[in-house]
C-alpha positions as CSV (number, residue, x, y, z in Angstrom):
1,X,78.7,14.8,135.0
2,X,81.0,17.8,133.8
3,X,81.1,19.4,130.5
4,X,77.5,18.0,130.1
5,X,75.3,21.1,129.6
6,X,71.2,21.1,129.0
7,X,69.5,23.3,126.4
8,X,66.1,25.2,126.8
9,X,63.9,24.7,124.4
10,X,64.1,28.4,123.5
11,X,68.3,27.4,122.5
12,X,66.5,24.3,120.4
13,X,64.4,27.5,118.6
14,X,66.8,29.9,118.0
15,X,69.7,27.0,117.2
16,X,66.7,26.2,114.4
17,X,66.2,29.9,113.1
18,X,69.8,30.1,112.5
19,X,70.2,26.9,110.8
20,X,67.2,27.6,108.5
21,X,68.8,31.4,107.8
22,X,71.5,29.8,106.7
23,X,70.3,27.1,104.5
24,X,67.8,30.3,102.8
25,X,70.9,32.5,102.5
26,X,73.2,29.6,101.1
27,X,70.5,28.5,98.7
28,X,70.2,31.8,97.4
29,X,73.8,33.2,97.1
30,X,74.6,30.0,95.8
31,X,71.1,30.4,93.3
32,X,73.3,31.9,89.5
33,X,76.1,29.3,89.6
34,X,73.6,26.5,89.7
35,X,71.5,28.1,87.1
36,X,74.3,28.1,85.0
37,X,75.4,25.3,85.8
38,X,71.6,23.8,85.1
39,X,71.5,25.3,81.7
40,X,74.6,25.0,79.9
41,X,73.2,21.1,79.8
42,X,69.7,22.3,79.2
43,X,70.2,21.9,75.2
44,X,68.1,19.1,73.4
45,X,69.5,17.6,70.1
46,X,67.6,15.7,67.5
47,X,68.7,13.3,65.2
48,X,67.4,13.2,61.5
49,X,68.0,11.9,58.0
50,X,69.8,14.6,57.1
51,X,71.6,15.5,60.1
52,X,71.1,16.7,63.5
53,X,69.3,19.6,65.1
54,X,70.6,21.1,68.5
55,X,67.9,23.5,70.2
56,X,69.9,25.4,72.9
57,X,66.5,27.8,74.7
58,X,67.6,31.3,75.2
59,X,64.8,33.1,76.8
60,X,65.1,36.8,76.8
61,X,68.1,37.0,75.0
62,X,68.0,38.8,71.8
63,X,70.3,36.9,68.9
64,X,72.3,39.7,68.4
65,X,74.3,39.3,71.6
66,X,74.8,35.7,70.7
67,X,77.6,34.0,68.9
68,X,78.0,31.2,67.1
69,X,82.2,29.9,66.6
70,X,82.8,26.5,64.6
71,X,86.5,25.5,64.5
72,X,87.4,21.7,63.5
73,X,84.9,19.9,65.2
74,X,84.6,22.1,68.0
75,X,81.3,24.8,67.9
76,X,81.4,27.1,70.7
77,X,77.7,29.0,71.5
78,X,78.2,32.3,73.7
79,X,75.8,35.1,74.8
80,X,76.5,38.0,76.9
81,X,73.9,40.4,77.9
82,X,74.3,43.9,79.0
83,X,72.6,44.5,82.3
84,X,72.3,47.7,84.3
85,X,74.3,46.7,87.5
86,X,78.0,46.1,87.2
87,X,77.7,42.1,86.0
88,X,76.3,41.2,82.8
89,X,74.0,38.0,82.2
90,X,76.7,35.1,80.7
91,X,76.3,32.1,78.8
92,X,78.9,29.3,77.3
93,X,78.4,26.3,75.5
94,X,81.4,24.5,73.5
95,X,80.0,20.9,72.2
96,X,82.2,18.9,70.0
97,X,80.7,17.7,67.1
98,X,81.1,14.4,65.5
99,X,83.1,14.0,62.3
100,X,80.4,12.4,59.8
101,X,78.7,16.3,60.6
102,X,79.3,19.2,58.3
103,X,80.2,21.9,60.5
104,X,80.9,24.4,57.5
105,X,77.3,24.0,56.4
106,X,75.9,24.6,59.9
107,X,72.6,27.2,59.9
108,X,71.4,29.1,62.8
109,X,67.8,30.6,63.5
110,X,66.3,31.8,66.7
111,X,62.3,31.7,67.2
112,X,60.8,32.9,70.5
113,X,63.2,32.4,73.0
114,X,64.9,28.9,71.3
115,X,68.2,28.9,69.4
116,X,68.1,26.4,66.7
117,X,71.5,24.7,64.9
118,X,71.4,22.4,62.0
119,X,74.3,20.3,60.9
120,X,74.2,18.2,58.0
121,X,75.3,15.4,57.7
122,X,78.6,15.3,55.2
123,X,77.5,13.3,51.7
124,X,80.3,10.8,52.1
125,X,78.4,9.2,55.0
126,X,74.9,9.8,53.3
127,X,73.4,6.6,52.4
128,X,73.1,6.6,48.2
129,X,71.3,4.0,46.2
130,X,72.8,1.9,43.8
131,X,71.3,1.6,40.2
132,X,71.6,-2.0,39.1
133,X,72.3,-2.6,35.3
134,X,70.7,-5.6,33.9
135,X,72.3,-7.0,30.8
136,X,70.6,-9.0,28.0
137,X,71.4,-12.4,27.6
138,X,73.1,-12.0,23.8
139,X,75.2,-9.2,25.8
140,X,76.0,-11.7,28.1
141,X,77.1,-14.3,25.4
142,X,79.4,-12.0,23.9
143,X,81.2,-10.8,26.8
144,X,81.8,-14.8,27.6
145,X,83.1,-15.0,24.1
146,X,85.7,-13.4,24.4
C-alpha cells in the first residue's frame, strides 16, 4: 500500500507536545480579549421600588479614571487605566436604559472595588394612591336636586 506511512510512538509524543503547546499558547494569547469580553457582561442590576441599581465590579480601578456618559437613554460606563508598558488596561460598557428610568437623576458611588448606579424611576410611572372623598348623604341630596 503506497502513500500509507506508520508512526513511532515517539512521532505520536512529540505530535502531542506540539498540539498541547499550542492549545497553552492559544489559550493564553487569546487570555485579555476573553476577559473582556467576560466582563463587559459581568454587571448585575437590581430592581427596586424606586428604581434600579446596576453594580458594574471594578476591581483595582480607582474612580477617577472612570466615566460615567448619559445621553437619551443611552449611558455609556468607560475606564482607562494607565499602565507602565505601552497598552493601558480598557474597559467599555454602553447599556440602554429603559424610558420609565430617570437617567438625569442617575447617582454614582464606588465601594471597594464595585461601581454602583442608581436610576430612579420617573414619577409619572410611580405608582400614587388615590384619596377617596366620601360625601354625606344631605350632600348627596342636594347635588341630585339640582
Amino acid at each position: 500500500m503506497f502513500g500509507l506511512t506508520r508512526q513511532t510512538p515517539f512521532e505520536d509524543v512529540f505530535n502531542f507536545q506540539r498540539e498541547f503547546d499550542r492549545f497553552f499558547n492559544d489559550f493564553w494569547s487569546d487570555l485579555p480579549t476573553r476577559t473582556a469580553a467576560g466582563s463587559a457582561s459581568s454587571f448585575q442590576v437590581t430592581a427596586t421600588d424606586e428604581g434600579w441599581r446596576i453594580d458594574v465590579p471594578m476591581p483595582g480601578i480607582d474612580p477617577k479614571h472612570v466615566s460615567i456618559e448619559a445621553a437619551g437613554t443611552t449611558l455609556s460606563i468607560r475606564a482607562e487605566v494607565p499602565s507602565t508598558s505601552k497598552t493601558a488596561a480598557r474597559y467599555e460598557q454602553t447599556l440602554t436604559i429603559p424610558q420609565f428610568l430617570d437617567v438625569d437623576k442617575l447617582t454614582a458611588s464606588h465601594w471597594h472595588g464595585m461601581l454602583q448606579l442608581t436610576l430612579p424611576l420617573k414619577e409619572s410611572v410611580k405608582p400614587r394612591r388615590i384619596q377617596i372623598e366620601s360625601q354625606s348623604q344631605n350632600e348627596s341630596q342636594l347635588a341630585g336636586a339640582k
